[in-house]
N, C-alpha and C positions, 0 to 999 in steps of 0.2 A: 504494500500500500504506500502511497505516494507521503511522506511529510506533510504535513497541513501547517505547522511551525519552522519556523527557519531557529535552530538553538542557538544559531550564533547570536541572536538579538536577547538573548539575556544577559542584564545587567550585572554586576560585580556581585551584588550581594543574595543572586538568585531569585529576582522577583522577575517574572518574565513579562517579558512587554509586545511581544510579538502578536500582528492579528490573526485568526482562525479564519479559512475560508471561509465566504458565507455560505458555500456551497453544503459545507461540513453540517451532519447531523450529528449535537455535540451531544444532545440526549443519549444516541444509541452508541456514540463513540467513547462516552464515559460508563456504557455500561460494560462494551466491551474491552476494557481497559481493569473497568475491576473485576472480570472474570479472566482472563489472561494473567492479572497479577497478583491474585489474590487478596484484594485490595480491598477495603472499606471505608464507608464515606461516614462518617458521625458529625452531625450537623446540631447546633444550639437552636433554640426556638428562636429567638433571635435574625435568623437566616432569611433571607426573601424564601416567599411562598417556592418557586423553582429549585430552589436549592435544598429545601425540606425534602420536596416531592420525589429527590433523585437518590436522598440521605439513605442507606441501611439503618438507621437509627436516628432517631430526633429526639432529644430532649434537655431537661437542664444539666446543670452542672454535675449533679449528682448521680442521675441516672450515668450521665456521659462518661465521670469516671468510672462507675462499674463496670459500664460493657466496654470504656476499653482497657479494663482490668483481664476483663472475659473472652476478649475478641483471639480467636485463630487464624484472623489474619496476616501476613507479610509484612501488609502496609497498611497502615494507618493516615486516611485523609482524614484533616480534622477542620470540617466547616465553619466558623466558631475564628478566638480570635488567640492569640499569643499566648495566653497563659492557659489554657483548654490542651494546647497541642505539646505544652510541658510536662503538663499534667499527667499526657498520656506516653509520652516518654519517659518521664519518671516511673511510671510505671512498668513499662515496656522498654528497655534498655536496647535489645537483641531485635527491634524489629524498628522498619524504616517509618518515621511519620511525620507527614507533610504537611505544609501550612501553604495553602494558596497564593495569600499575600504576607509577608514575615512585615506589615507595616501594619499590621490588625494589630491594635495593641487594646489599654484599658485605663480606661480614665483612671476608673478605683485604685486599679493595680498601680499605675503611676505616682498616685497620692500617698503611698507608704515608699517611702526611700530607704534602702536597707540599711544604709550608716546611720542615719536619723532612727532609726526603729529598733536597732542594734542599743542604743544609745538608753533609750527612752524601756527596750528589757529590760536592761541593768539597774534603772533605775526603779525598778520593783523586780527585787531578786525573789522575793518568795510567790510569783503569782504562777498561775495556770496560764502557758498564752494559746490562745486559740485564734485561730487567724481563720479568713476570710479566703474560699477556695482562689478568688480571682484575686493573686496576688503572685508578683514571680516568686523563681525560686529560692532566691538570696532570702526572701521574706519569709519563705516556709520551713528553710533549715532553721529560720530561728524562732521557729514555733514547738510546741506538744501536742496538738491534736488541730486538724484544718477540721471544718466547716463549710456546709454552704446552707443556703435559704431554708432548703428542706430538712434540715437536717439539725439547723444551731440550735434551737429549741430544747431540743431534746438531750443532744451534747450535753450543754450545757445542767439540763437536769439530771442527768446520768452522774452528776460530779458530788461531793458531799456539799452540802447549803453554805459550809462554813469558808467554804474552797474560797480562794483569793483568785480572780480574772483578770486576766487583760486581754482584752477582742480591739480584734483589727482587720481589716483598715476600714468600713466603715461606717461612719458616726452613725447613723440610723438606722439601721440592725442593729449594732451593740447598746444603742441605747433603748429601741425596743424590745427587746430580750432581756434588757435591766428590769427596765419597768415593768413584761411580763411577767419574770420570777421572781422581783423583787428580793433579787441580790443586793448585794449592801457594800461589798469589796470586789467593785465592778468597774474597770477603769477602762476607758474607749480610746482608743487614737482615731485622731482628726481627720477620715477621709471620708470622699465620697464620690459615686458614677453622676458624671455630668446629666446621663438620660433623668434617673431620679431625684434630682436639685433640680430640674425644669419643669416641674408641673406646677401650673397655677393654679390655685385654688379655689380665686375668684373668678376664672373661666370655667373650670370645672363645674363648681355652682352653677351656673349660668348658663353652662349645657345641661344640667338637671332641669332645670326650669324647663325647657324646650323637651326634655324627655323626663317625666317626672316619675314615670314611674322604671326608670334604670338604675340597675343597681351598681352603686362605686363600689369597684372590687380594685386592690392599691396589692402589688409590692413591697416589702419591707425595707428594702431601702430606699422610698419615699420619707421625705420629710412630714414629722408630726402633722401639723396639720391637716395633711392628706390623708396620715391613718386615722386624723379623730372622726373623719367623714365617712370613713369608708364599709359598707356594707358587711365585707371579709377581707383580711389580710392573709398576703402568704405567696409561698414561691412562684414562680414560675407553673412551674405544673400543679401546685393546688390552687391557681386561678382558673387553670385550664380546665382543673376534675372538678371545680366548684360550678364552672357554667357548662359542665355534663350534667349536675344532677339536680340544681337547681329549676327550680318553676316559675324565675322570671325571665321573660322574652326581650331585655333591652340590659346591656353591660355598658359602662363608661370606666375603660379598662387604661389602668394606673401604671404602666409598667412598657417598657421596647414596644413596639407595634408588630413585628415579628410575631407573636404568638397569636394576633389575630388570626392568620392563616390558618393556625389547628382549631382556634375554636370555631370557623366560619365552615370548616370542613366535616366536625361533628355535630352543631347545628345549625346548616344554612338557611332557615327559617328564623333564625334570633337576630338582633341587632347589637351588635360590636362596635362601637367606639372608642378610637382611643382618645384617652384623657389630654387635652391642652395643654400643649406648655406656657410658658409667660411669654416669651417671642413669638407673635404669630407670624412673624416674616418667615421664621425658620421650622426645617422639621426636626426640632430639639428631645420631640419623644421617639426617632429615631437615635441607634447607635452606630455614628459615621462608620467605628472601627469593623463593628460587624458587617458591615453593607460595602467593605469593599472587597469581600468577596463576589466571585460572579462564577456564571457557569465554566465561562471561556476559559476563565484562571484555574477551574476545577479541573478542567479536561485538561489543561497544558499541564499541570502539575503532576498531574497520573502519568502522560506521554513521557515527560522527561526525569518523573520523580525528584522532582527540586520545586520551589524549597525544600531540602532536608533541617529540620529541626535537630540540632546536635546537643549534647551537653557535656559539661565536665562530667567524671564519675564522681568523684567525691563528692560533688555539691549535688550530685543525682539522689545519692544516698543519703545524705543527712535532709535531703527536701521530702525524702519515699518516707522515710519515718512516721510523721505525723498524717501523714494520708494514710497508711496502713494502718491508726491508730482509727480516725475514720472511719475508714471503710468496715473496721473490726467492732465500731459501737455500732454503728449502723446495720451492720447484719442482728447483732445479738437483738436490737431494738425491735427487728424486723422491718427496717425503712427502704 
């Protein structure tokens, strides 16, 4: 079969820029690529509806580390953005896995600097640190037990009441989950995802008016506010299973606009909105970093298996720690 890619047009750092014929069916050429190379595509809800729809797997954070905890495949595509396709490395030492674009990064993750968060451990030597899944890996070596939406909850109740925390990196999960448990030695670092700092609450309002009877269903790392309104709180996928089993027909949904797609696809008879940001010039409840993903990048990245996401080992190992530590409450819990 003829190249569709010229490889010389990859740039230094492996992001490839070349165009795909448009002749090219990139649907059936991506499938044929992950049956040829044993390859799988694990994709965040987050992802344009296209990129779901192509995924062997869609889901959040948590689901996405287990199955690529579980996956027998080769190669690991990871749809999703920088610290997702660590994640799955870290786990996966021995097998290749790919990041489309290696510029998909994370606000959140960003807002914890590991010399600054290094710093700020030490200065609480006797606490628990539980750290937030979307964070590199510099930040997870210097955790005890990672975290994500579906999951901190619980974590964090599995510990004794009297336990000393520090959750990181950010500030509205860790301070929601204070306020849940009503922990008392509960100490937050200052971070936060630009997608949930941008929802307005006075547009929100104001689309309820226009839809009164929709229910606000928020993400947890929305700002206060947004939870004092909000109908249910909760990850990723317990927004998704909450407007499975729910009985109202109208959602004004808190959270990436990504996950629209799944809920529109198990009940296309419901009405899904997503929740306003403060900018209405921009689309701020999207995540630029997730969205620059594309099919095109998906296909070239199979074809030439680059990006290859690399790591040191040593810093593989001491980041796998605390995800096994995860993954290990999370099964006993049955999550």
């Amino acid at each position: 079969m003829k190249s569709i890619v010229n490889k010389s047009d990859l740039e230094e750092f492996g992001f490839i820029t070349a165009k795909v014929d448009p002749n090219c069916n990139v649907v059936e050429e991506i499938n044929r690529l992950k049956k040829e190379k044993n390859a799988v595509i694990l994709a965040h809800f987050y992802q344009e509806g296209e990129i779901q729809d192509i995924a062997d797997y869609v889901g959040d954070s948590l689901a996405l580390a287990q199955h690529a905890e579980a996956t027998q495949a080769d190669i690991i595509l990871f749809a999703g953005v920088h610290f997702m396709a660590e994640t799955a490395k870290i786990l996966n030492p021995n097998k290749k896995v790919l990041l489309p674009d290696l510029k998909a990064g994370c606000s959140l993750a960003d807002s914890c600097n590991p010399v600054d968060f290094e710093k700020f451990v030490k200065e609480h030597p006797d606490y628990t640190v539980i750290s937030y899944i979307n964070t590199t890996a510099e930040i997870k070596a210097l955790t005890d037990i990672i975290c994500t939406s579906s999951n901190a909850m619980q974590i964090v109740n599995s510990l004794p009441e009297d336990e000393k925390i520090l959750f990181a990196p950010d500030r509205n999960l860790g301070n929601y989950i204070k306020s849940s448990t009503g922990r008392s030695n509960f100490v937050v670092w200052e971070g936060a995802c630009h997608v949930h700092e941008q929802f307005s609450l006075e547009r929100i309002l104001e689309l309820k008016k226009t839809y009164p009877d929709a229910k606000i269903i928020a993400h947890p790392e929305c700002q206060k506010p947004i939870l004092l309104v909000a109908d249910h709180i909760g990850s990723t996928l317990s927004l998704l299973n909450f407007t499975k089993t729910d009985t109202a027909t109208e959602y004004i949904v808190a959270t990436e606009t990504g996950i629209l797609h799944q809920m529109r696809k198990f009940h296309p008879e419901k009405t899904f909105l997503a929740a306003p940001p403060k900018d209405s010039t921009c689309a701020c409840n999207d995540c630029s970093y997730m969205k620059l993903n594309t099919m095109e990048k998906i296909y070239k990245a199979l074809l030439y298996e680059l990006p290859e996401l690399t790591m040191d080992e040593e810093l593989r190992k001491k980041s796998e720690k605390p995800i096994r530590r995860m993954l290990e409450i999370s099964a006993k819990l049955g999550l």
